[in-house]
C-alpha positions in Angstrom: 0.0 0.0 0.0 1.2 3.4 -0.6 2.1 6.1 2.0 1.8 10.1 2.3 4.0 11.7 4.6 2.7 15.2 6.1 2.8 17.1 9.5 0.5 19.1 12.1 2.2 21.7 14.1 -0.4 21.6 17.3 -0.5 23.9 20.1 0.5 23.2 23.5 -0.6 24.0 27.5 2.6 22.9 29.1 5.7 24.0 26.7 7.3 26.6 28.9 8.3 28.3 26.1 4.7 28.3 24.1 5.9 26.2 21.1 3.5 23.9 19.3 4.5 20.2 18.7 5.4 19.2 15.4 3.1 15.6 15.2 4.4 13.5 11.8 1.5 12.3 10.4 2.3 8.9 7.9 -0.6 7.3 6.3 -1.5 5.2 3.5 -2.9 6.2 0.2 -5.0 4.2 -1.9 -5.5 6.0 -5.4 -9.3 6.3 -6.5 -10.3 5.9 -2.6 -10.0 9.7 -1.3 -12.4 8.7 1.6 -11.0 5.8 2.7 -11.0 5.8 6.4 -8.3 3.5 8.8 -7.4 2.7 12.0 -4.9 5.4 14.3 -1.8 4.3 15.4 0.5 6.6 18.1 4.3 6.2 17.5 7.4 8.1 19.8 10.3 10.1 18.6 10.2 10.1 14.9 14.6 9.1 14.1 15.3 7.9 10.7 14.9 3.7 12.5 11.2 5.5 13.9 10.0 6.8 10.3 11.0 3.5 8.5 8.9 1.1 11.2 6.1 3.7 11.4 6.2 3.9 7.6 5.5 -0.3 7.2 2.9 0.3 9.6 1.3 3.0 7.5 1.3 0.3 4.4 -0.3 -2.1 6.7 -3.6 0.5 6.5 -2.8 2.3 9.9 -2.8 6.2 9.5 0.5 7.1 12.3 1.3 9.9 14.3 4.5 10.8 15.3 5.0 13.1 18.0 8.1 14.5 18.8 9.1 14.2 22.2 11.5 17.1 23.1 9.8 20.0 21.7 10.3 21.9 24.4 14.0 22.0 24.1 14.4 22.0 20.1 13.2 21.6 17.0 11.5 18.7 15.2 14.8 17.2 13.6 15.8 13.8 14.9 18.4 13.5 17.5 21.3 11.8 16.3 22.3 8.3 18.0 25.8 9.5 18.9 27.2 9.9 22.1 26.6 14.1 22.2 23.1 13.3 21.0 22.2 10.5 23.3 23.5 12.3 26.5 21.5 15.3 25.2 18.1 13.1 24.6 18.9 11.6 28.2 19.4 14.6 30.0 15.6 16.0 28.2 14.2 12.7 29.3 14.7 13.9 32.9 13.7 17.4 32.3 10.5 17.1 31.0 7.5 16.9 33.3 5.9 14.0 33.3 2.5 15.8 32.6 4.1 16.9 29.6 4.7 13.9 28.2 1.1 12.8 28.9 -0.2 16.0 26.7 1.9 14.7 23.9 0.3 11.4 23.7 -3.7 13.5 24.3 -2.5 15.4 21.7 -1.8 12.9 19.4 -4.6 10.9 20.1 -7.0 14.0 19.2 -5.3 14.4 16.1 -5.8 11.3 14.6 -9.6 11.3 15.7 -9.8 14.4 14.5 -8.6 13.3 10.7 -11.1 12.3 8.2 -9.0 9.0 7.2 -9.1 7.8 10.2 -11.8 6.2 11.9 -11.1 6.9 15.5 -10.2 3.0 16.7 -6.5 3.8 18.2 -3.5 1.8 18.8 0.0 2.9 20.2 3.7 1.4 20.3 7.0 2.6 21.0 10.6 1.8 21.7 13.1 2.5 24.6 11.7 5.8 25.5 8.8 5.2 23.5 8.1 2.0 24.9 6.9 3.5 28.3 4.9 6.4 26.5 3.2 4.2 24.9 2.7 2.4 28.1 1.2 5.5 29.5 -1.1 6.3 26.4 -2.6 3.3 27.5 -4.4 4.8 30.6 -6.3 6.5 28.0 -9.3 4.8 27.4 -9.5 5.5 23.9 -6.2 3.4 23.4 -7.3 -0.1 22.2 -3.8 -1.5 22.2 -0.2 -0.7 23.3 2.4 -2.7 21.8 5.7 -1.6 24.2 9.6 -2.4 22.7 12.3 -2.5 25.8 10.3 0.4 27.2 12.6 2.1 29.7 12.7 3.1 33.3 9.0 1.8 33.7 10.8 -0.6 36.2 12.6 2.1 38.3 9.7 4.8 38.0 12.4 6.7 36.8 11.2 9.0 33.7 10.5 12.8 33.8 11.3 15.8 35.9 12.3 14.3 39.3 12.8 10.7 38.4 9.4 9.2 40.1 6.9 8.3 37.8 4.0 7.1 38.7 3.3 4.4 35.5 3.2 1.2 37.9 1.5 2.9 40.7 -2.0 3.5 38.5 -1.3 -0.1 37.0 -1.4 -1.1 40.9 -4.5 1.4 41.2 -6.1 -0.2 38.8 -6.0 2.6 35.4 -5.4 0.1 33.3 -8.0 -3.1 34.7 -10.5 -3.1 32.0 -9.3 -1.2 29.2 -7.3 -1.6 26.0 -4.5 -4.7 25.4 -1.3 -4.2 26.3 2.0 -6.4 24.9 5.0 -5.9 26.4 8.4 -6.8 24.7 12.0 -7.3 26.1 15.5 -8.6 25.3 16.6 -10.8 27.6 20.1 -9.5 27.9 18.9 -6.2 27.9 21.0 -4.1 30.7 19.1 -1.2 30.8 15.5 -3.4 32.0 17.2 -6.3 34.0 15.6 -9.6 35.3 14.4 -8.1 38.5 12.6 -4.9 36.8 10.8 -7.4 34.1 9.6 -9.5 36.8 8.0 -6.5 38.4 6.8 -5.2 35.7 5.0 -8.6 34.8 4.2 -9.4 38.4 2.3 -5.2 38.7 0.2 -6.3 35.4 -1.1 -9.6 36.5 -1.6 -8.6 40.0 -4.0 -5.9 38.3 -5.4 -8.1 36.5 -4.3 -6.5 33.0 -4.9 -8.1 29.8 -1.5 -8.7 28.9 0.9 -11.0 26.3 5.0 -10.1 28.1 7.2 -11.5 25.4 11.0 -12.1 26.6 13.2 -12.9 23.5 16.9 -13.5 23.1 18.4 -10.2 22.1 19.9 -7.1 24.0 18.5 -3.9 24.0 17.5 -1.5 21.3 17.2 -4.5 18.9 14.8 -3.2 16.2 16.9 0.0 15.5 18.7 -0.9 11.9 20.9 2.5 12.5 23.4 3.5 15.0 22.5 -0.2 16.9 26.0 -1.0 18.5 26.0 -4.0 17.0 22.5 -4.9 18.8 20.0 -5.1 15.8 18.8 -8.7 14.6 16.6 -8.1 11.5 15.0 -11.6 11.9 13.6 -11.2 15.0 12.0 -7.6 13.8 10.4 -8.9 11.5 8.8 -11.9 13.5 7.7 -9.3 16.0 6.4 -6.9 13.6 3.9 -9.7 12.6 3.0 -10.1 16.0 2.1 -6.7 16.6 0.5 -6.5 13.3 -1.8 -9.7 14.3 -2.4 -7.6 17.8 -3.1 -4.1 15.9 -5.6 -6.1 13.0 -7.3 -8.1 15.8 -8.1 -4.8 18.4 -8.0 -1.9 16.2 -8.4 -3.1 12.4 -12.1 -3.9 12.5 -14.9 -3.1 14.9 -16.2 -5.2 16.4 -18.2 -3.1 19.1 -17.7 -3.7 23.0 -16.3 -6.2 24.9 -18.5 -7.5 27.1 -17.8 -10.0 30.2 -20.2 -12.7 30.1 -18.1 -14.0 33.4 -17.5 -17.3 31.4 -14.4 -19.6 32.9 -12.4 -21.3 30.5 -12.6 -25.1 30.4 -9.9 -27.5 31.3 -9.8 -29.7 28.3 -6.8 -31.6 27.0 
């Protein structure tokens, strides 16, 4: 399927500065169809690896939004994955407020309902940083599915202004019981999430009761990124994971299928 490639510069509340954010909006185009409608999809920080994977799931039939995430300290270009630019992304990561990161993700969400070829049914995923945004895009309600790569310092409530997060304490509140899916997606030799902070991670979902699939593969951090990777990106295994969130997306968001509803029905133990 073909793909457009266009942008939104949206106004903001929380930028101290009074900037909009620039929200990348990649979507597919069928010729002879100009009011085809799709599903939404939310992806973080839009670097060359982000564009490509958001662009495959544009072809998929998924209109995607890209925020980008620092706008409060520059401009929409990518930061590179050097070492100047990944101390610079790491030092924003802990001096943005952690309401401001939550606007980005509203904001986002709005947009895509608010475009005329999409038809409001809204997914989200993410990597590293943008595996815990789109963790937290899940509390909205509107979010039918979150699809989280090696989402960072979910584990250590760690992310924004004043390192404590509250993204496992709502889990354990219960802001996510009842809502949209969630799939959550690790290397296991992946330093920056050890065993421990998987395990609590896993153990906070299915104490709350979230419907969850927690995938732990062989491969080290940062595996998807096919630029910059350190020597940590297996093609392969993208690919197999790509279908998997594919199958997730087409299943939650790809068709209507109106609400869930509990009938309270236990599941029989057959062999």
């Amino acid at each position: 399927m073909l793909i457009t490639k266009t942008y939104h510069d949206v106004p903001t509340k929380l930028d101290p500065n009074g900037r909009p954010i620039r929200i990348f909006v990649i979507a597919p185009n069928v010729p002879g169809y100009p009011n085809a409608k799709f599903p939404g999809t939310e992806i973080y920080q839009v670097t060359g690896p982000v564009e490509r994977f958001a662009g495959q799931i544009a072809s998929q039939g998924f209109v995607v939004a890209c925020p980008s995430t620092y706008h409060e300290f520059e401009g929409p270009e990518p930061i590179p994955y050097d070492v100047e630019g990944t101390d610079r992304g790491n030092k924003y990561k802990v001096e943005k407020e952690l309401a401001a990161y939550d606007e980005d993700a509203t904001l986002a969400i709005d947009l895509l309902c608010s475009l005329k070829n999409c038809n409001g049914r809204i997914a989200a995923t993410g990597m590293c940083l943008g595996g815990h945004l789109a963790f937290r895009a899940a509390f909205d309600r509107r979010v039918l599915a979150s699809v989280c790569f090696f989402a960072t310092d979910i584990h250590s409530a760690t992310l924004g202004k004043g390192k404590k997060d509250d993204s496992l304490a709502r889990v354990r509140k219960g802001d996510l019981t009842g809502k949209g899916e969630l799939v959550m997606i690790f290397g296991k030799q992946d330093t920056h999430v050890p065993r421990e902070g998987r395990d609590l991670i896993r153990k906070t979902l299915e104490d709350a009761n979230v419907t969850t699939s927690f995938l732990e593969v062989q491969a080290q951090h940062a595996f998807i990124r096919d630029e910059s990777s350190k020597g940590r990106w297996d093609a392969a295994l993208t690919r197999s994971l790509f279908s998997f969130m594919m199958e997730v997306f087409e299943r939650t968001v790809g068709r209507d299928l109106g609400e869930k509803v509990d009938n309270g029905s236990k599941i029989e133990h057959v062999c």
